[in-house]
C-alpha positions in Angstrom: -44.9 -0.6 -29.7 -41.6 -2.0 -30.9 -40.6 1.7 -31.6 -41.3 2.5 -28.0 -39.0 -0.6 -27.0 -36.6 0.3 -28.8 -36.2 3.4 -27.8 -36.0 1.9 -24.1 -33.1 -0.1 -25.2 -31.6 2.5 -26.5 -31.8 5.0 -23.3 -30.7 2.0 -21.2 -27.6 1.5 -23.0 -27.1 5.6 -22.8 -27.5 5.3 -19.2 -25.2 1.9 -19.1 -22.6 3.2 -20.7 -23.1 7.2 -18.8 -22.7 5.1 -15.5 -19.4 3.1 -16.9 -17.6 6.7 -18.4 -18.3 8.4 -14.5 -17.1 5.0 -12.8 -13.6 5.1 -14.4 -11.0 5.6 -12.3 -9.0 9.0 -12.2 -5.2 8.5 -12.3 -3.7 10.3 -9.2 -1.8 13.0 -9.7 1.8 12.7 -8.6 3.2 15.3 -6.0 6.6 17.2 -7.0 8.1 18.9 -3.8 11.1 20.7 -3.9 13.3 21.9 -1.0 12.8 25.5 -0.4 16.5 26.1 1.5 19.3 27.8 -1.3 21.6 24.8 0.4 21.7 21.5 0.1 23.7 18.5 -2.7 22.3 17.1 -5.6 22.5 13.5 -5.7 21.4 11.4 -9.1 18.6 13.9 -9.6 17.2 14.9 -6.1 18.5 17.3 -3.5 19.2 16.3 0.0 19.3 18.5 2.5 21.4 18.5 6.2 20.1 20.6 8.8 22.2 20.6 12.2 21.4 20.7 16.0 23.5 20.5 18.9 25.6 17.6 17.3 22.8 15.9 15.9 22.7 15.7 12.2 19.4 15.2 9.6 19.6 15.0 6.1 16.0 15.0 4.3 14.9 14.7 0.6 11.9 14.2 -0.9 11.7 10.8 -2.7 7.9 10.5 -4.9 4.3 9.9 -3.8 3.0 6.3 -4.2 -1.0 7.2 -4.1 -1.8 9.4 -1.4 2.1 9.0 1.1 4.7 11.4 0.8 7.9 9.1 1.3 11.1 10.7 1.7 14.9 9.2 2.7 15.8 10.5 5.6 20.0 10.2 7.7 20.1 10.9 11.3 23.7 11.3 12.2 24.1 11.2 15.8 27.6 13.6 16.7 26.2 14.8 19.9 27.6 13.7 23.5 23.7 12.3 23.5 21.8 8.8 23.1 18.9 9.4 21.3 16.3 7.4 20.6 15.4 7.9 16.7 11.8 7.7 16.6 10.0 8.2 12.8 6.5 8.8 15.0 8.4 11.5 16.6 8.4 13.2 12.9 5.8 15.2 11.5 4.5 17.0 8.3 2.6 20.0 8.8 0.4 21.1 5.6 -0.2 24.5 4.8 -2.6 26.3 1.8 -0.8 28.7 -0.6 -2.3 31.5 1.8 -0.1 29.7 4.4 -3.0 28.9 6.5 -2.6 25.5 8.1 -4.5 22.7 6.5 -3.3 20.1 8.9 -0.6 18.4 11.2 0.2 14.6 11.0 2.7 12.1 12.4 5.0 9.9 10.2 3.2 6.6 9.6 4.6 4.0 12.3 6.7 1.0 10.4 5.3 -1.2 13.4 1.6 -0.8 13.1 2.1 -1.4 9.2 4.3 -4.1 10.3 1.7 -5.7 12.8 -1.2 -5.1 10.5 0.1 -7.1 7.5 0.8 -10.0 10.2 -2.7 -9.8 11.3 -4.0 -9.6 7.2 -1.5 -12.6 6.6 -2.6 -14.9 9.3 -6.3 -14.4 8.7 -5.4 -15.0 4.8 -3.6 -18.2 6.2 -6.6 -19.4 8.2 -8.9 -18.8 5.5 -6.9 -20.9 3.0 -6.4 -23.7 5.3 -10.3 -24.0 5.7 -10.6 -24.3 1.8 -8.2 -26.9 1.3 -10.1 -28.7 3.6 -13.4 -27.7 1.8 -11.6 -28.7 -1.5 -10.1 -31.7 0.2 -13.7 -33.2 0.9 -15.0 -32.2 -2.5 -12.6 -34.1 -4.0 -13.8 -37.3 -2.1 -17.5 -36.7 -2.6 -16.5 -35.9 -6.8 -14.6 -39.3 -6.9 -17.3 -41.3 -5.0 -19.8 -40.1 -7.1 -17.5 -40.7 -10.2 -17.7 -44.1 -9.3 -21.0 -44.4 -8.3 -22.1 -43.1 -11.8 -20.2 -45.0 -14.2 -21.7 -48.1 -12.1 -25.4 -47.1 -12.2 -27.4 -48.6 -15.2 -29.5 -46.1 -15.0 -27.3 -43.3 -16.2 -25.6 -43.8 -19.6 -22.1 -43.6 -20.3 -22.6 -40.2 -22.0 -24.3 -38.6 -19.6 -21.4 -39.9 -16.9 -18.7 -38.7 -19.0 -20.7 -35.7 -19.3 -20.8 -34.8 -15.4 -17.3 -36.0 -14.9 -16.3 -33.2 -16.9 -18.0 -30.8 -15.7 -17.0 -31.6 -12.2 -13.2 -31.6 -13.0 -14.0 -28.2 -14.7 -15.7 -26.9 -11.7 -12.3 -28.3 -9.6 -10.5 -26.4 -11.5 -12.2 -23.1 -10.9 -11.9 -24.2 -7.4 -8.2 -24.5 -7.6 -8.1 -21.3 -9.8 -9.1 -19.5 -6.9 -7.1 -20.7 -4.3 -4.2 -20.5 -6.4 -5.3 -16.7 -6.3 -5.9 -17.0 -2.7 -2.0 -18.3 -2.0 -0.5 -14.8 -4.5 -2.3 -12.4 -2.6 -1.1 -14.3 0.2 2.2 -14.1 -0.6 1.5 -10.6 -1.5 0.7 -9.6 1.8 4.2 -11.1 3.4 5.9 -9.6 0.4 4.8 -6.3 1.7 5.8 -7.1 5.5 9.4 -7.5 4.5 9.1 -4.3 2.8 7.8 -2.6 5.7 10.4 -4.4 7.8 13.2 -3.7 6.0 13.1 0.2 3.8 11.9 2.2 6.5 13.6 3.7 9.2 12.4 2.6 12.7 12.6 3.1 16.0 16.1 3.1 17.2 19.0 3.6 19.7 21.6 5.8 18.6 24.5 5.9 20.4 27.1 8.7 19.2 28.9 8.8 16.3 26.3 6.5 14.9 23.7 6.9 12.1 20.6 5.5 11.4 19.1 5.7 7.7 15.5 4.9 5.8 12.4 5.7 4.4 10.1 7.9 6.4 6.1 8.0 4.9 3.4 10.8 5.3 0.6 10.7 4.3 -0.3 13.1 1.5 -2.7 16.6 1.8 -3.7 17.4 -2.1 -5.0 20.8 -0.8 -1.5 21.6 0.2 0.7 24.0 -1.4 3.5 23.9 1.1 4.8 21.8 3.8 7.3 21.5 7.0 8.6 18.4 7.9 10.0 19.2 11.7 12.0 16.2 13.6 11.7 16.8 17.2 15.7 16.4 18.7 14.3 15.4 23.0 16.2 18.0 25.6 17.2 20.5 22.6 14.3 21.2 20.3 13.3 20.9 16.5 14.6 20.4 13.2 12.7 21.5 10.1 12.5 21.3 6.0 10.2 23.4 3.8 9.4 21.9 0.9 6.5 23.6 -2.2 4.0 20.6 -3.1 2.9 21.0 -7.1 0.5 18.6 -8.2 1.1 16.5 -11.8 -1.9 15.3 -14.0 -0.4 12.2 -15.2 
């Protein structure tokens, strides 16, 4: 019998540690594009490329993956007679297998949905957080009462009192632990917004001889061999950059 339950133990800590190795997380591999146009300047190790039409000016290079977006810096130069409206949701990344046969067609993420959807995240976080310091707030009361309360009653020695003091002021401080957590991934979130709200290019009036500059993010198509990022120009037509994708096992 105890050979049998042994052997039990034994398979479950096969299948225990079977179902740990296969829940590990994979690192993501890291997309390399490079430009495939003969022009372009090197700047501090990546090469930007300008592409004219009409007067209207866009220099694109590719900057790195962070998870699954393609970001990449992008200029628009306005030196047309034109105003144009610089939209990034008016850009968009077309995927393609090494065959060439198209994978898929996407916009560029819009900076004002990530924008409004951190807001929403943050004030959620905010409200949350405001109901447990009231929580905590009322515990605190009820812990102090009863602090007093106990080291009163005859019937409970001091021991024992000093015993669940303790473990109430260690159970506070689990408490606090957390929303201590709570307020970083708070601040997290708004940390985030200002990024958002300040490194990408957004939606914009450009007047002539003006330029607009940022980060422009895609999301990423690991199937993808090639790509063409094409900027639509409104009244005159389209601008595109081919780029080779090669995924990196970290």
């Amino acid at each position: 019998m105890s050979k049998v339950k042994t052997m039990n133990r034994q398979l479950l800590t096969l299948l225990l540690l079977s179902a740990l190795a296969y829940s590990c997380a994979s690192p993501i591999p890291i997309s390399k594009l490079s430009a495939n146009d003969n022009e372009g300047k090197w700047i501090a190790g990546r090469k930007f490329i300008t592409k004219e039409l009409n007067g209207h000016y866009i220099t694109l290079s590719y900057y790195r993956n962070d998870g699954d977006m393609l970001i990449f810096d992008v200029l628009y130069d306005n030196r047309s007679s034109d105003t144009l409206i610089f939209d990034p949701s008016n850009a968009l990344i077309s995927a393609y297998a090494p065959d060439m046969f198209h994978l898929s067609t996407q916009k560029a993420v819009d900076p004002e949905l990530k924008i409004l959807e951190y807001d929403r995240s943050a004030a959620r976080e905010e409200a949350r957080l405001v109901n447990d310091r009231i929580s905590e707030l009322f515990i605190n009361a009820t812990d102090l009462a009863t602090t007093i309360v106990e080291s009163t009653d005859p019937r409970i020695s001091q021991e024992e009192a000093d015993a669940r003091f303790i473990q109430r002021n260690q159970m506070s401080d689990s408490r606090q632990l957390a929303l201590d957590r709570r307020e970083a991934f708070l601040q997290e979130i708004k940390n985030t917004r200002v990024y958002w709200e300040e490194t990408p290019v957004r939606k914009t009036t450009v007047l002539t001889n003006e330029y607009i500059s940022g980060l422009l993010f895609f999301e990423r198509n690991r199937d993808a061999q090639f790509y063409t990022v094409s900027f639509t120009i409104p009244k005159h037509g389209t601008i595109d950059f081919e780029f080779e994708q090669a995924l990196i096992k970290p």
